[in-house]
Backbone as JSON, one array per atom type, in Angstrom:
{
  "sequence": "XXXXXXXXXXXXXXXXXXXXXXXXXXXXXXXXXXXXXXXXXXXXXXXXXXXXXXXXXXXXXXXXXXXXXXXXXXXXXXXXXXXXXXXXXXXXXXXXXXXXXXXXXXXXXXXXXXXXXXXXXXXXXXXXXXXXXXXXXXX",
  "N": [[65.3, 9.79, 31.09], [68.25, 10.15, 31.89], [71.76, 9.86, 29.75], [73.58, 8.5, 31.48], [72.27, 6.53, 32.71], [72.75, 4.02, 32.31], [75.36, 3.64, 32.57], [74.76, 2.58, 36.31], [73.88, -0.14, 36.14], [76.02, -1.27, 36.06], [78.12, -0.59, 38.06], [76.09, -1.64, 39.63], [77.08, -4.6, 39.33], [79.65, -4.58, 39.88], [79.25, -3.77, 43.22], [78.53, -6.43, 43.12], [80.41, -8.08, 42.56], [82.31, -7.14, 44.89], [81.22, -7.35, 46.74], [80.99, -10.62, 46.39], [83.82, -10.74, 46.95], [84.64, -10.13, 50.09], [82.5, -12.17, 50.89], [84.24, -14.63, 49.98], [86.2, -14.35, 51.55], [85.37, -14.24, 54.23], [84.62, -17.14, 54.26], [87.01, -18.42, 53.92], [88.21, -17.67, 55.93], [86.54, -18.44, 58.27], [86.55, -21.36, 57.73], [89.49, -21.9, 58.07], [90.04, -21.27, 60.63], [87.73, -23.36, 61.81], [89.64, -25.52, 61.23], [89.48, -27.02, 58.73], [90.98, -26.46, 56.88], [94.48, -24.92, 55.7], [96.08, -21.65, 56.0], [98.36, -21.41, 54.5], [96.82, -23.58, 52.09], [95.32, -21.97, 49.94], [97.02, -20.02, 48.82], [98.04, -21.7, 46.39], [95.76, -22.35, 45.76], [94.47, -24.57, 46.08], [92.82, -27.76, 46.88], [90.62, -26.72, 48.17], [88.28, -26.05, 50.53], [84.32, -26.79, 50.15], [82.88, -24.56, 51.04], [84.13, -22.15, 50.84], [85.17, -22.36, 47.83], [83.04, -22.76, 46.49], [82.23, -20.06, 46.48], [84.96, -18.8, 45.85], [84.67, -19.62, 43.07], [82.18, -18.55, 41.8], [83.33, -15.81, 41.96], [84.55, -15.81, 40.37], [83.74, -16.15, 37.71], [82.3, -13.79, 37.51], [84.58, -12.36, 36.46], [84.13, -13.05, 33.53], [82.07, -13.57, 31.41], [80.77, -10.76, 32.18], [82.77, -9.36, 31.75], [82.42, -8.65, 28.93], [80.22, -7.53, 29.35], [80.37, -4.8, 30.5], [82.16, -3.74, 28.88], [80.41, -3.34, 26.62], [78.42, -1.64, 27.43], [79.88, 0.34, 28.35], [80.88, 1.04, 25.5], [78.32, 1.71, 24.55], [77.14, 3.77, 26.22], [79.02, 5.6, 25.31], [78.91, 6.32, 22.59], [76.61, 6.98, 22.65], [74.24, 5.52, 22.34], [73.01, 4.22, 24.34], [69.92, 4.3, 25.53], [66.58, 3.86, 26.81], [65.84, 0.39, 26.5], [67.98, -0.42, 26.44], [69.38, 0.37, 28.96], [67.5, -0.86, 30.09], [67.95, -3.78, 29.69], [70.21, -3.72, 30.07], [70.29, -3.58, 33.29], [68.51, -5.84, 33.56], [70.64, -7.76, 32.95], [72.64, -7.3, 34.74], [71.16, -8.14, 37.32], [70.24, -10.58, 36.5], [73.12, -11.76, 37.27], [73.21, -11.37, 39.9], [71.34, -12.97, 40.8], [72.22, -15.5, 39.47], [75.17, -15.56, 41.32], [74.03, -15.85, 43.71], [72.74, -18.26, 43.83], [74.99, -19.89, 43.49], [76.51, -19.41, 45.72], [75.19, -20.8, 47.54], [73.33, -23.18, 47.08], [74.27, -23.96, 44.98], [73.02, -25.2, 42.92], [72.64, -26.39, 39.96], [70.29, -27.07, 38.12], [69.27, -24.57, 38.74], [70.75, -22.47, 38.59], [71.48, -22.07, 36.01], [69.21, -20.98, 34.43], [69.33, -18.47, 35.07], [71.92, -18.2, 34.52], [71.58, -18.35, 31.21], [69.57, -16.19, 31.09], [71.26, -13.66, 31.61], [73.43, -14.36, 29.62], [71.76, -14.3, 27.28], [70.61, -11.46, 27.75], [73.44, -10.03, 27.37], [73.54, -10.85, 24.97], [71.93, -9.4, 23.27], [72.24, -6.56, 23.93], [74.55, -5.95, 22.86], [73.25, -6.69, 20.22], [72.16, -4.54, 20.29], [74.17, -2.16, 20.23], [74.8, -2.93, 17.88], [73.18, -2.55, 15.93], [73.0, 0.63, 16.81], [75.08, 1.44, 15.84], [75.04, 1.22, 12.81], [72.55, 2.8, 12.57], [73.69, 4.91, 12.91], [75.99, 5.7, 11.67]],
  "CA": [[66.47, 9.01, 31.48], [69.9, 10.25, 31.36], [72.63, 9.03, 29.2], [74.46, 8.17, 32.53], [72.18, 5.65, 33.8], [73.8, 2.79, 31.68], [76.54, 3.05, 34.09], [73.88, 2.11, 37.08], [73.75, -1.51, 36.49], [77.58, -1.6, 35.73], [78.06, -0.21, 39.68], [75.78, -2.82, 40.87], [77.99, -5.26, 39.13], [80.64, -4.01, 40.43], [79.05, -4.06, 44.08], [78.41, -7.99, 43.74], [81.96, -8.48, 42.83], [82.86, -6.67, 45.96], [80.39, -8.6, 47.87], [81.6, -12.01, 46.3], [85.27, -10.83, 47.56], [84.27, -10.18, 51.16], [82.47, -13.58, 51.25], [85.32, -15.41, 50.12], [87.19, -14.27, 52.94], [84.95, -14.4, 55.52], [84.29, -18.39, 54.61], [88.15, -18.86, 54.05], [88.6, -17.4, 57.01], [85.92, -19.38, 58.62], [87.63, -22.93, 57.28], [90.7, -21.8, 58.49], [89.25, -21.09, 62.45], [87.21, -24.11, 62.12], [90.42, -26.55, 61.04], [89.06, -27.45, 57.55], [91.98, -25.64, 55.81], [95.15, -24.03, 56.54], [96.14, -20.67, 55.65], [98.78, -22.2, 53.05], [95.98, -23.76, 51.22], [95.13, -20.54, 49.25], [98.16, -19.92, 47.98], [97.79, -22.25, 44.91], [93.91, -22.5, 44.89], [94.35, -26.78, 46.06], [91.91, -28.07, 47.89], [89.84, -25.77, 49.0], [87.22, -26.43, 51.13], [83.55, -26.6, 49.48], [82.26, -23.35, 50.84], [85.16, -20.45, 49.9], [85.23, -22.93, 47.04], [81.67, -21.66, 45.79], [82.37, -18.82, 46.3], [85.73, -18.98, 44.44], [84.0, -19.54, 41.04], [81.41, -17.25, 41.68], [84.01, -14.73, 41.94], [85.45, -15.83, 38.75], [82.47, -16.39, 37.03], [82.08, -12.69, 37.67], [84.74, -12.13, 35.27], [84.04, -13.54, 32.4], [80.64, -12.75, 30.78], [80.53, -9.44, 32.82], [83.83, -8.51, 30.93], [81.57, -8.2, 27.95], [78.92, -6.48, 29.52], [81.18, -3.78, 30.76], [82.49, -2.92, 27.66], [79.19, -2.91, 25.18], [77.79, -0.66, 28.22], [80.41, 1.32, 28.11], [80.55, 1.54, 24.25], [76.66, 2.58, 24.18], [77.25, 4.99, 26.77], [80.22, 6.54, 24.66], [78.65, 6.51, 21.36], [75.49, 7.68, 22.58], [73.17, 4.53, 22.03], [72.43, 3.92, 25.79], [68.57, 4.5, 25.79], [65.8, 3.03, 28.18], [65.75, -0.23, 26.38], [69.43, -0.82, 27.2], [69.26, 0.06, 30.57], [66.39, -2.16, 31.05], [68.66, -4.75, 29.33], [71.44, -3.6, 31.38], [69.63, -3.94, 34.65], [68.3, -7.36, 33.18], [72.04, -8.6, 32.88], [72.95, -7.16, 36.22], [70.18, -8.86, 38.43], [70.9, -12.04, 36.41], [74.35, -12.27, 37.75], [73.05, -11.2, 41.46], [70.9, -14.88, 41.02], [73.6, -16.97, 39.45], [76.07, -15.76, 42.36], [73.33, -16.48, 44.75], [72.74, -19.57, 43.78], [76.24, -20.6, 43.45], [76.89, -19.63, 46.68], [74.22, -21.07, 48.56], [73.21, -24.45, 47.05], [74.81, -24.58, 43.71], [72.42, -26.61, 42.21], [73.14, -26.23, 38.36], [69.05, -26.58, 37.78], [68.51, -23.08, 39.79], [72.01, -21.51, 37.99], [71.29, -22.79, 34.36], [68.52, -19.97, 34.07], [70.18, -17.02, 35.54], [73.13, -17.73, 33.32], [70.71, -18.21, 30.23], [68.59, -14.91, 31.09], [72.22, -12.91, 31.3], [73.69, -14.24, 28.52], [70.5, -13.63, 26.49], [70.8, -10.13, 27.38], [74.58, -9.83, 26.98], [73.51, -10.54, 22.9], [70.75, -8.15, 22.91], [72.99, -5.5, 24.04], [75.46, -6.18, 21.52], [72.87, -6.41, 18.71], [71.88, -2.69, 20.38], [75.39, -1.14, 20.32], [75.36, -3.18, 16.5], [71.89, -1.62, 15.29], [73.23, 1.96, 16.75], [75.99, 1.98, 15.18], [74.59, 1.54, 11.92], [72.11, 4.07, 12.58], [74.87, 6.89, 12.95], [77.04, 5.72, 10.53]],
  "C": [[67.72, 9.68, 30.91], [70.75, 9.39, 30.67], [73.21, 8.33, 30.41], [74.01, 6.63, 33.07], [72.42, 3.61, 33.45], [74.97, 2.36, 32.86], [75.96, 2.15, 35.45], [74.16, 0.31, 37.51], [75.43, -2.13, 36.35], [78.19, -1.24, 37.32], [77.4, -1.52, 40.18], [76.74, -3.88, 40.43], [79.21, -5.32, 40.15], [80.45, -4.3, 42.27], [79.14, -5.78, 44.1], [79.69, -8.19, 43.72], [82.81, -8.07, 44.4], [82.34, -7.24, 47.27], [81.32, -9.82, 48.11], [83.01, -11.86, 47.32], [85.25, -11.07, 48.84], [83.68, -11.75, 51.68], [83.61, -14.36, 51.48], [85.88, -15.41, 51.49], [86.86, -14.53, 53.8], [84.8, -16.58, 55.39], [85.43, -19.18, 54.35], [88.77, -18.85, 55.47], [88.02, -18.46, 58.46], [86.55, -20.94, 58.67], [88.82, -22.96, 58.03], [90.79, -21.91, 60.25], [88.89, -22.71, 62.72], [88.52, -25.98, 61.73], [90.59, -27.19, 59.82], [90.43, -27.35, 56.38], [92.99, -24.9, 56.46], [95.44, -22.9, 55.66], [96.82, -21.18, 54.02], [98.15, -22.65, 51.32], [95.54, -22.8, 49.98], [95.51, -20.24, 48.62], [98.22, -20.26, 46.57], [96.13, -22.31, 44.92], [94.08, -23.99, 45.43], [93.35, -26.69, 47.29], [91.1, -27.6, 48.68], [88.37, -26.1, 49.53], [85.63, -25.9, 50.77], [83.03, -25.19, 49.91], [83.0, -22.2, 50.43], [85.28, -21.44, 48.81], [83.99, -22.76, 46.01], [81.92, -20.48, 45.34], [83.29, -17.97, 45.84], [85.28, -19.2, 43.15], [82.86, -19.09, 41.09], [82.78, -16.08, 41.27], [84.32, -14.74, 40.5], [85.0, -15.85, 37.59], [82.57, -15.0, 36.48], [83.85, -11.94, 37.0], [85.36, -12.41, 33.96], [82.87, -13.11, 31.35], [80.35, -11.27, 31.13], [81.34, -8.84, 31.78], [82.79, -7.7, 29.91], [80.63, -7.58, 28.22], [79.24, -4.83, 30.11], [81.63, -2.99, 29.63], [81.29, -2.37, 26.66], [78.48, -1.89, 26.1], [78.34, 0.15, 27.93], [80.67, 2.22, 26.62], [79.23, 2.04, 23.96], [76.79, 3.39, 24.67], [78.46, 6.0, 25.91], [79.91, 6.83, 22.77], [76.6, 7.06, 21.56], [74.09, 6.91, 22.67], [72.39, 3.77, 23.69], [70.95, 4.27, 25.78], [67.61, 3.43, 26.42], [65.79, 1.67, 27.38], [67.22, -1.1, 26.83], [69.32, -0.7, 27.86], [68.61, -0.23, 30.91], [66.86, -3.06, 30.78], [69.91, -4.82, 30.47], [71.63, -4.31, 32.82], [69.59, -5.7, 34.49], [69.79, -8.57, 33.92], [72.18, -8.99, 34.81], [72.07, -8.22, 37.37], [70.54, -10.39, 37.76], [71.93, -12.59, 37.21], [74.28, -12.59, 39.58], [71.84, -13.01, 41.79], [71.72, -15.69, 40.87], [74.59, -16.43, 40.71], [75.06, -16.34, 43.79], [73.35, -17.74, 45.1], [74.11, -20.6, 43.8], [77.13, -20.07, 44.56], [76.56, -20.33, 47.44], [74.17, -23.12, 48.03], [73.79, -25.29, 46.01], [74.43, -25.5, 42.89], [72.32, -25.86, 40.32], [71.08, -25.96, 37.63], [68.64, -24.87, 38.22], [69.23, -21.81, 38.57], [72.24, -21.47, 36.73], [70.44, -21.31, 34.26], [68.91, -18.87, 34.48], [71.02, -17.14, 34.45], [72.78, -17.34, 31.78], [70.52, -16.56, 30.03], [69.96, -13.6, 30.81], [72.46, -13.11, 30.22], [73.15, -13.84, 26.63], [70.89, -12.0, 26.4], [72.08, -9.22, 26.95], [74.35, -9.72, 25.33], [72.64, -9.59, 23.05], [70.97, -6.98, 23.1], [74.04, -5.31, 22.95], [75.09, -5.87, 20.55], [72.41, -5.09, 18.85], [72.42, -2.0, 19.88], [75.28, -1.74, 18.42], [74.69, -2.33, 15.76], [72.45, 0.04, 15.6], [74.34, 2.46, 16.14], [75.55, 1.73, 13.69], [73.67, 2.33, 11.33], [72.79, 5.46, 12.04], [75.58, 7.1, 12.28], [76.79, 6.77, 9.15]]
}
């Protein structure tokens, strides 16, 4: 395994966010066609009609906890500590987030989206205590 492939799950990240965006639009856009909402609406964020409304705090969701997983990636990859247990952690994170946006697009049921968020945030610390343990290694 290359040092590089830390980055990997930081790309797919990156793809869902670019996903999430595209949704939005298409089911703002949608609302907007179908009468639900007018363009206006948007503007401030009011009232937004339950489905780009999902998919509004997905988006946003996406960054908040990610933030942090972006950076301790990027700090392992820049100090050297990226090795296959991180980027199976990495990955971990990543696919977490690709369930909680799923789910909080689709049915949003908090039982489904409770364990995705769990299983990320789990690995968000376990990356942390990685980059903590390698840096006391090297020190």
């Amino acid at each position: 395994m290359t040092g590089t492939a830390i980055l990997w799950p930081m790309i797919a990240h990156a793809g869902l966010v670019v996903a999430l965006y595209a949704l939005l639009g298409l089911r703002r856009g949608a609302a907007v066609k179908a009468g639900k909402a007018r363009v206006s609406q948007f503007r401030e964020n009011l009232n937004e009609p339950e489905d780009s409304l999902f998919a509004r705090n997905s988006l946003s969701n996406q960054f908040e906890l990610p933030v942090l997983f972006h950076v301790v990636c990027l700090a392992l990859f820049a100090t050297g500590g990226a090795g296959a247990w991180a980027v199976a952690v990495a990955w971990l994170f990543a696919a977490s987030r690709y369930v909680h946006a799923f789910v909080h697009v689709t049915s949003n049921r908090i039982r489904h989206r409770q364990p995705a968020f769990t299983a990320g945030f789990a690995a968000l610390i376990a990356l942390w205590g990685m980059l903590a343990v390698h840096l006391l290694r090297i020190a």
